[in-house]
ROMI-667105 format. One record per residue (C-alpha): residue number from 1; y, x, z. Coordinates in steps of 0.5 Angstrom, whole numbers, plus 500, padded with zeros to 3 digits. Layout:
{NUM; {Y; X; Z}} ...
END
This chain:
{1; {630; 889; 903}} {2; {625; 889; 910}} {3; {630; 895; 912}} {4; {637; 892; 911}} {5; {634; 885; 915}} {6; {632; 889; 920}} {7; {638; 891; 921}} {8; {639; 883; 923}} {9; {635; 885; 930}} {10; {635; 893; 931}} {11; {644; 894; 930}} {12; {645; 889; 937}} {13; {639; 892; 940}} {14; {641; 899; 940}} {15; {648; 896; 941}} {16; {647; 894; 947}} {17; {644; 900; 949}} {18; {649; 904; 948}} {19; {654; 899; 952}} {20; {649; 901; 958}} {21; {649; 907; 956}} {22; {657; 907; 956}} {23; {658; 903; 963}} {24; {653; 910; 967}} {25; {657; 915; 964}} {26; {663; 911; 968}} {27; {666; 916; 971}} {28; {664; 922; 965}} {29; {669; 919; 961}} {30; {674; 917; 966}} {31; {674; 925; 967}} {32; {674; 926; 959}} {33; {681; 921; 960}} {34; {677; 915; 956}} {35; {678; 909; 958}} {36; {671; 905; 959}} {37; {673; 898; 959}} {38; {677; 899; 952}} {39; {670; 904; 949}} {40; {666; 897; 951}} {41; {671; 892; 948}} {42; {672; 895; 942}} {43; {665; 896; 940}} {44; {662; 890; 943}} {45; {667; 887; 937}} {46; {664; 893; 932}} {47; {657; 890; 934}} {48; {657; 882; 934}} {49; {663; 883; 927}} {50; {656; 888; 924}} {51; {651; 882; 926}} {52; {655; 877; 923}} {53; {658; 881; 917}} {54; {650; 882; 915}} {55; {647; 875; 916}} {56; {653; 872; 912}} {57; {651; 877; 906}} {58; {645; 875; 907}} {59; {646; 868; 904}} {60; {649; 870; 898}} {61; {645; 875; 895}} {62; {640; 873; 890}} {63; {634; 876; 892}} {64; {634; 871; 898}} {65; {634; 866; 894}} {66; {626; 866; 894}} {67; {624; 868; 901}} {68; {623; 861; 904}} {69; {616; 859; 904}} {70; {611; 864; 901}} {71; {607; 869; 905}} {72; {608; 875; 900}} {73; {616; 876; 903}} {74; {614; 875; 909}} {75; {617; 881; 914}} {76; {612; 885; 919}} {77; {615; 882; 924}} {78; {618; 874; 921}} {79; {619; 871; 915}} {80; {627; 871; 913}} {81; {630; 865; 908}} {82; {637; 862; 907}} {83; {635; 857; 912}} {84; {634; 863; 917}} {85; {640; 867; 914}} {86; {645; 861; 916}} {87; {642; 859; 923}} {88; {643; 866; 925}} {89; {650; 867; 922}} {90; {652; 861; 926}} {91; {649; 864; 932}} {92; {652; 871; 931}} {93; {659; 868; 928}} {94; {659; 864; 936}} {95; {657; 871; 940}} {96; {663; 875; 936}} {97; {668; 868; 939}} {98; {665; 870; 945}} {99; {666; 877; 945}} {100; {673; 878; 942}} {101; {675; 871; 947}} {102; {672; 876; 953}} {103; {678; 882; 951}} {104; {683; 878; 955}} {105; {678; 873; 959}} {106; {673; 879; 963}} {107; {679; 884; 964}} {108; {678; 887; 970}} {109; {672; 884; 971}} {110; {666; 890; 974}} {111; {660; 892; 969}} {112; {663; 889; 962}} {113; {658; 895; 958}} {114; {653; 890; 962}} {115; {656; 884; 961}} {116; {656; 886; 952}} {117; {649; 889; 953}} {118; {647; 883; 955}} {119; {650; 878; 950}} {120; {647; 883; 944}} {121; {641; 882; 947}} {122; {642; 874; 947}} {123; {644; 875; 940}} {124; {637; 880; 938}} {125; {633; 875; 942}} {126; {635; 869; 938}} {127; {636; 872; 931}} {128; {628; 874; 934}} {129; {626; 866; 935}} {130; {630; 864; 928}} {131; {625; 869; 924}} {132; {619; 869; 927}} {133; {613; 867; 922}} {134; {609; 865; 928}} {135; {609; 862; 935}} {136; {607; 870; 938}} {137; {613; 873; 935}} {138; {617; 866; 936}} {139; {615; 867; 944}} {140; {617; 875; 945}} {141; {624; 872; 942}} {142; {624; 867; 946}} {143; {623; 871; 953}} {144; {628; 876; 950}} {145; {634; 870; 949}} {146; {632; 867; 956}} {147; {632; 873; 960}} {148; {638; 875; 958}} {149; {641; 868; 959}} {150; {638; 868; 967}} {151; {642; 874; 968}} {152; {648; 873; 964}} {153; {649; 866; 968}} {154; {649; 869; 975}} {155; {654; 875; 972}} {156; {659; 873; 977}} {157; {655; 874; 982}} {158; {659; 874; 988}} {159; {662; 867; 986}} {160; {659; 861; 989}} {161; {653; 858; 987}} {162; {652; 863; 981}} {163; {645; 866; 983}} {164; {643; 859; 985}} {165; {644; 857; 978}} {166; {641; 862; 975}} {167; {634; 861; 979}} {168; {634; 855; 978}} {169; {635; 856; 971}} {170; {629; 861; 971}} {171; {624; 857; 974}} {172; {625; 850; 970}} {173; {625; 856; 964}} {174; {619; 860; 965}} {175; {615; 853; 967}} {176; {616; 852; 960}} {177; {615; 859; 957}} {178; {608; 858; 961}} {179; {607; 852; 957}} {180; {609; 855; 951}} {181; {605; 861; 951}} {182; {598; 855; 954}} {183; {600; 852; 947}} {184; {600; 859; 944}} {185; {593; 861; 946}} {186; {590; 854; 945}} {187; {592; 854; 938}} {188; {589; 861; 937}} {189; {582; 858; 940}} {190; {582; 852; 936}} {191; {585; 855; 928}} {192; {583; 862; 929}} {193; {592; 864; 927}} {194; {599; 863; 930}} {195; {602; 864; 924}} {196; {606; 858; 921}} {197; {605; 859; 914}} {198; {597; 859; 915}} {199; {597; 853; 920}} {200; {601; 848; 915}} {201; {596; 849; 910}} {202; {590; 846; 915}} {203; {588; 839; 917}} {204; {590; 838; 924}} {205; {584; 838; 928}} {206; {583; 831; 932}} {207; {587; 830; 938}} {208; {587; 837; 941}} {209; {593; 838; 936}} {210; {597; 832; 940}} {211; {596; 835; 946}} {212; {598; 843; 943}} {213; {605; 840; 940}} {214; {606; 836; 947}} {215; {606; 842; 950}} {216; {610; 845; 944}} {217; {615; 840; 946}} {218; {616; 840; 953}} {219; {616; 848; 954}} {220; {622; 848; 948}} {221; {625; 842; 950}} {222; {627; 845; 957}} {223; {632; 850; 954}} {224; {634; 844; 949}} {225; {635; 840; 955}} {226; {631; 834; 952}} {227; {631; 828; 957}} {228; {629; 829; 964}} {229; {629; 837; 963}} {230; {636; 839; 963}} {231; {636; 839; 971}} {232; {639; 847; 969}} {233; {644; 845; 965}} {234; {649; 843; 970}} {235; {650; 848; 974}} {236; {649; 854; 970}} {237; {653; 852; 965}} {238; {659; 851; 971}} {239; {658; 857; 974}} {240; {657; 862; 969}} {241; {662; 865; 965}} {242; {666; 860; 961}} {243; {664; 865; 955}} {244; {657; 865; 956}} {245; {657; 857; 957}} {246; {660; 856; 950}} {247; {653; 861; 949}} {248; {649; 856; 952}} {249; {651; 850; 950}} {250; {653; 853; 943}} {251; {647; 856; 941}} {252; {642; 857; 946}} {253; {639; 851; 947}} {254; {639; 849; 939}} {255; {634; 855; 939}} {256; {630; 849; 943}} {257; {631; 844; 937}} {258; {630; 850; 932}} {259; {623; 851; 935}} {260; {621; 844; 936}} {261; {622; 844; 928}} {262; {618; 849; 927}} {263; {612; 847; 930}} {264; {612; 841; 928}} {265; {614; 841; 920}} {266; {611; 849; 920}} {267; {606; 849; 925}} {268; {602; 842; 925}} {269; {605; 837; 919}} {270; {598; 838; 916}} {271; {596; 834; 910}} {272; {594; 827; 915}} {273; {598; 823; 919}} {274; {600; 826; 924}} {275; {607; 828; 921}} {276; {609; 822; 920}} {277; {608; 819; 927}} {278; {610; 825; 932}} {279; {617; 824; 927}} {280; {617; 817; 930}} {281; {616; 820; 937}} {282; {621; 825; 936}} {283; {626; 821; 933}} {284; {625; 816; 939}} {285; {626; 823; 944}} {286; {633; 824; 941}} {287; {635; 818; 943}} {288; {633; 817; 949}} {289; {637; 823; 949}} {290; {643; 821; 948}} {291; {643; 815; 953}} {292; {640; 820; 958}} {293; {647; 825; 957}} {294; {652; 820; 955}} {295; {650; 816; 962}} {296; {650; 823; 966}} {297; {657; 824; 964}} {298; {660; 818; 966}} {299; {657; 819; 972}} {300; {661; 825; 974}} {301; {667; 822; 973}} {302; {666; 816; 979}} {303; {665; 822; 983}} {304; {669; 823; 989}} {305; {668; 831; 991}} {306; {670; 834; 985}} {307; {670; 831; 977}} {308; {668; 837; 974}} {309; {669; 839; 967}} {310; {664; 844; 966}} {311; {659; 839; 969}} {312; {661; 834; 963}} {313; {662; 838; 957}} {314; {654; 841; 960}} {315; {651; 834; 960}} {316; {655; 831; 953}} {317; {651; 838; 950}} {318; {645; 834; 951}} {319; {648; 828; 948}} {320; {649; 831; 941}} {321; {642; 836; 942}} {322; {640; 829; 942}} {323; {643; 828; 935}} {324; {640; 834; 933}} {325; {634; 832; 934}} {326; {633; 825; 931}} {327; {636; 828; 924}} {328; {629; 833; 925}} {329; {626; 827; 927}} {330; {628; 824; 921}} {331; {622; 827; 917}} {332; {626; 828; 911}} {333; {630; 834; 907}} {334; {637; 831; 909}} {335; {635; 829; 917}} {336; {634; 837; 916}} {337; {641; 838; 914}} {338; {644; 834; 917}} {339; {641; 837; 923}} {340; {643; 844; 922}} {341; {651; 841; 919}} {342; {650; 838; 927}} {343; {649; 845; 930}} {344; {655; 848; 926}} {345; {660; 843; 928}} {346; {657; 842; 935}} {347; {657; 850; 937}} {348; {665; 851; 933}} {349; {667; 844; 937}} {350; {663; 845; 944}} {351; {664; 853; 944}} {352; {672; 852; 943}} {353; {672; 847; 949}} {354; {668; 852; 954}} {355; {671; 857; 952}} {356; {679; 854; 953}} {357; {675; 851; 959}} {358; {676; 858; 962}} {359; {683; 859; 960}} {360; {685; 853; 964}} {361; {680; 853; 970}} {362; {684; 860; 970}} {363; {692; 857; 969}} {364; {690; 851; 975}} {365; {684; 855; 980}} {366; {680; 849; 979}} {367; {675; 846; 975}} {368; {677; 838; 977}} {369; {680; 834; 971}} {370; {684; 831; 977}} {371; {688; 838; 978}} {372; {689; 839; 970}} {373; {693; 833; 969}} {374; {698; 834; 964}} {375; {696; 841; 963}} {376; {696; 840; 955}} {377; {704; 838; 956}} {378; {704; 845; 958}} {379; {702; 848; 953}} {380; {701; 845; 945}} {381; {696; 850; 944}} {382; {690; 847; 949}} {383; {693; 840; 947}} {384; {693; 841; 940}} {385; {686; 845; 941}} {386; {683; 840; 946}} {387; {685; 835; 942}} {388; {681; 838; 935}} {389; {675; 840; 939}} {390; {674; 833; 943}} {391; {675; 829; 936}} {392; {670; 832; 933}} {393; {665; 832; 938}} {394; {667; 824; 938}} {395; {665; 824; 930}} {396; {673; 822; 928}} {397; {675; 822; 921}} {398; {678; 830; 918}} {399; {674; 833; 923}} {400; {667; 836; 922}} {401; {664; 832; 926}} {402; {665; 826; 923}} {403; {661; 829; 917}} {404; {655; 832; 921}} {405; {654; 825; 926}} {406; {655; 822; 918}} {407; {650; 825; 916}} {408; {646; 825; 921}} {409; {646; 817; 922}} {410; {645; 817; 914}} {411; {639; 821; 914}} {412; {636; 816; 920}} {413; {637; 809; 915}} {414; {634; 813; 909}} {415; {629; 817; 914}} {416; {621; 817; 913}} {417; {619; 811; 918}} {418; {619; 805; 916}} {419; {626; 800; 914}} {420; {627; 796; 921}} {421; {624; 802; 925}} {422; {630; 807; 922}} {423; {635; 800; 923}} {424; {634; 800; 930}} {425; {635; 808; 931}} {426; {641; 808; 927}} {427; {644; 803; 932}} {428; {642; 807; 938}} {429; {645; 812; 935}} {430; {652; 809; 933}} {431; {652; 806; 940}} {432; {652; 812; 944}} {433; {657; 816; 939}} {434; {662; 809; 942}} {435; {660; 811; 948}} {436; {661; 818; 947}} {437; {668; 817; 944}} {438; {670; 813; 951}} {439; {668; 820; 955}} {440; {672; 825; 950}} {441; {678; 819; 950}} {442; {679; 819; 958}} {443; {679; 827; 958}} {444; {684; 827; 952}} {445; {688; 822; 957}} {446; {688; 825; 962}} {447; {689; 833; 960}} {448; {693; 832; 954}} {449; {698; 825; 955}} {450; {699; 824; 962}} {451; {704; 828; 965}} {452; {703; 834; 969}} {453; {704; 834; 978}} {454; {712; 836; 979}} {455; {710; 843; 981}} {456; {707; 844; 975}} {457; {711; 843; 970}} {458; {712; 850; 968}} {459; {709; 854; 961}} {460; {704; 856; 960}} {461; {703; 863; 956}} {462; {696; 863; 953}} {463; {693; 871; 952}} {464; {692; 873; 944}} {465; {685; 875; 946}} {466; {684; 868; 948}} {467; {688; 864; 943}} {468; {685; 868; 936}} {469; {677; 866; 936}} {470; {680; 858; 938}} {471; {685; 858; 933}} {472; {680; 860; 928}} {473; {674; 856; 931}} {474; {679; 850; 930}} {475; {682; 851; 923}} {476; {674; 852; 922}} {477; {673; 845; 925}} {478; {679; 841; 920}} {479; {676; 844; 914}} {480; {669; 843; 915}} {481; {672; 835; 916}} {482; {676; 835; 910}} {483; {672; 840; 905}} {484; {665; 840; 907}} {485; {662; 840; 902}} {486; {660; 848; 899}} {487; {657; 850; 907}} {488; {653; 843; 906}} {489; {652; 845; 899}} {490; {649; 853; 902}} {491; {645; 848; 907}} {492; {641; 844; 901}} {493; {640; 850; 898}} {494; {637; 853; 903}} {495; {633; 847; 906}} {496; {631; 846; 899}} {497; {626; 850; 898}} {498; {622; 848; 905}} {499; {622; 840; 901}} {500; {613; 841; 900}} {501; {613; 840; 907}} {502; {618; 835; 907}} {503; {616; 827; 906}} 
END
């Protein structure tokens, strides 16, 4: 069982490995009549199909079922459960959309055994982070994740602003690692352990707990892109690959939200009142979260250089991080599930848009909304996939983003603070999904329903490669929204048996 789990972590690390491998044997296999790039396509998509094919097998056998909570299961490197098993397949399910979406969009692109090693190696770190049973191993995923993330956004090097990014990315980034690693040692110093499962069983001590967390939260937090940390997001997700920023958007920063959770429901709940006033705190960060990325999108759009849609569905990423993070707040099993129904949703909805986002930046040259104009009277695929994916991120019935911000909202009314306190929380919260709507709906006006320039009134043809993961990521959306109930049922079961450390 330790051995078919470790596969989970050891198949993309040796994959990507051997996609390096490949990329240095270039010119020995051009000679042996190989083609390298096809060599690198096909088993990128053998790798990311494996990963995704093992957690998903994960979830459904039985000797899982007991693998959440007791020390006795506990893998060398981590701890495993079907909570675990389904972050890690909505991980790997985005990376293996990534990576066949790349067949067609890197084509003819340099170093593509770099570009998959690179992603495999995302993907091992956040399997890394999802499994970890202790703040140490979480760290080492965590270091993993980000470096390939630093190195994937400034992959097209030669283009514009994608190194600065990067470094931009880098230094917010490893700020918060370092605050991380403080918060580590701290917690060492003061409990004598790092792992979960032995802190959640002690008293916090004093005030010095609050200080560890805060650190805990603000180190996260910067890859979360929680409020007044997301100065990175922006750019790194407007000049990476559109690939990589579904990565970013779609999974990457959940890592963020995931750690926080664990931390404060694993790591310092304890048996005082410190759990039910850091929900509170928690709870309000979401918030102010969300108020902070729904006025960041509306101020692109009064920008008179370029209105730039990558900027905007980087800084409507922080809205929905923001409901990610009021359902954990919520300090209850259901805000948990909301939360984790709300990470699948946002990462099939969002993960679509980067990723037809590259297709039309590619059709039109630019990434100003101004010049997309009537592209999708061009093309019924985007509008029908532009369409599905910005009305679930706007939480509109038949759509699974209806049923996850529901069930956030509902988790927030029923919470663990008290009546008037979760009222005005669900009010914020309904007001900035209004908000969020008129932001989605002028994209939709612009792209879909207003009529293209006279000069661009020609078809357009979208790469089958490009078209298979959004067809299947937008069929995914609609039946989440009209059928959500067995995913949600797998979700219950897995936060199930987490409820002792739940109010």
């Amino acid at each position: 069982m330790v051995t078919y789990l470790s596969l989970i972590l050891i198949v993309p690390i040796v994959g990507a490995v051997l996609l390096v491998l490949f990329e240095q044997m270039r010119k020995y296999l051009k000679k042996m009549g190989i083609c390298t790039d096809c060599l690198n396509h096909i088993f990128a998509n053998v790798v990311a199909l494996t990963v995704f094919v093992l957690a998903i097998i994960s979830i459904f056998v039985a000797n899982f079922k007991d693998l959440n909570t007791t020390a006795d299961h506990l893998l060398e490197f981590g701890k495993y459960g079907n909570l675990e098993a389904i972050l890690i397949s909505i991980f790997s399910f985005l990376v293996l959309m990534a990576v066949l979406f790349s067949v067609d969009y890197m084509k003819g692109k340099n170093g593509l055994g770099y570009y998959y090693a690179l992603i495999l190696t995302l993907l091992t770190g956040l399997s890394a982070v999802v499994m970890s049973s202790n703040f140490f191993t979480l760290f080492i995923g965590w270091e993993l994740f980000a470096l390939s993330a630093y190195s994937l956004v400034a992959f097209d090097r030669a283009k514009r602003g994608a190194v600065e990014a990067s470094l931009k990315y880098f230094l917010m980034s490893t700020v918060g690692s370092m605050l991380v690693l403080l918060a580590t040692a701290l917690t060492y110093g003061y409990y004598g352990t790092v792992s979960f499962d032995v802190l959640v069983g002690m008293d916090p001590i004093g005030k010095i707990t609050g200080v560890i967390s805060a650190l805990y939260i603000v180190g996260f937090g910067v890859t979360a892109a929680m409020l007044f940390l997301n100065a990175w997001l922006p750019d790194a997700h407007s000049n990476a690959p559109s690939t990589i920023s579904a990565l970013l958007s779609g999974i990457v920063v959940k890592a963020g939200a995931f750690a926080i959770y664990r931390t404060i429901f694993w790591g310092f709940s304890g048996n005082g009142n410190f759990l039910p006033n850091t929900s509170v705190f928690i709870s309000w960060l979401g918030i102010l979260t969300m108020i902070e990325g729904n006025y960041l999108v509306f101020s692109q759009f009064k920008r008179k250089d370029i209105i730039d849609l990558k900027r905007i569905l980087a800084y409507s990423t922080t809205v929905h991080l923001g409901y990610v993070i009021l359902g954990i707040g919520a300090g209850t099993a259901i805000g948990l599930e909301a939360s984790v129904m709300h990470i699948f949703t946002h990462s099939l909805g969002k993960g679509a848009l980067f990723l037809l986002s590259g297709t039309m930046i590619a059709a039109v040259g630019s990434r100003d909304i101004r010049d997309m104009k009537g592209l999708g009277r061009r093309s019924p695929f985007i509008a029908i996939v532009l369409t599905t994916s910005l009305l679930s991120l706007a939480g509109i019935p038949i759509t699974g983003g209806f049923v996850s911000k529901l069930l956030v909202i509902l988790s927030v009314y029923g919470g663990s603070h008290d009546q008037i306190m979760n009222l005005i929380l669900v009010i914020f919260a309904v007001i900035n999904s209004v908000l969020a709507l008129g932001g989605y709906l002028y994209i939709l006006k612009y792209i879909v329903f207003d009529p293209p320039e006279a000069k661009a009134e020609e078809k357009l043809k979208i790469p089958k490669f490009e078209a298979i993961p959004l067809t299947i990521m937008m069929v995914i959306v609609i039946l989440l929204g009209v059928w959500p109930g067995k995913v949600f049922e797998y979700i219950v079961d897995a936060v199930q048996g987490l409820l002792p450390l739940w109010t």
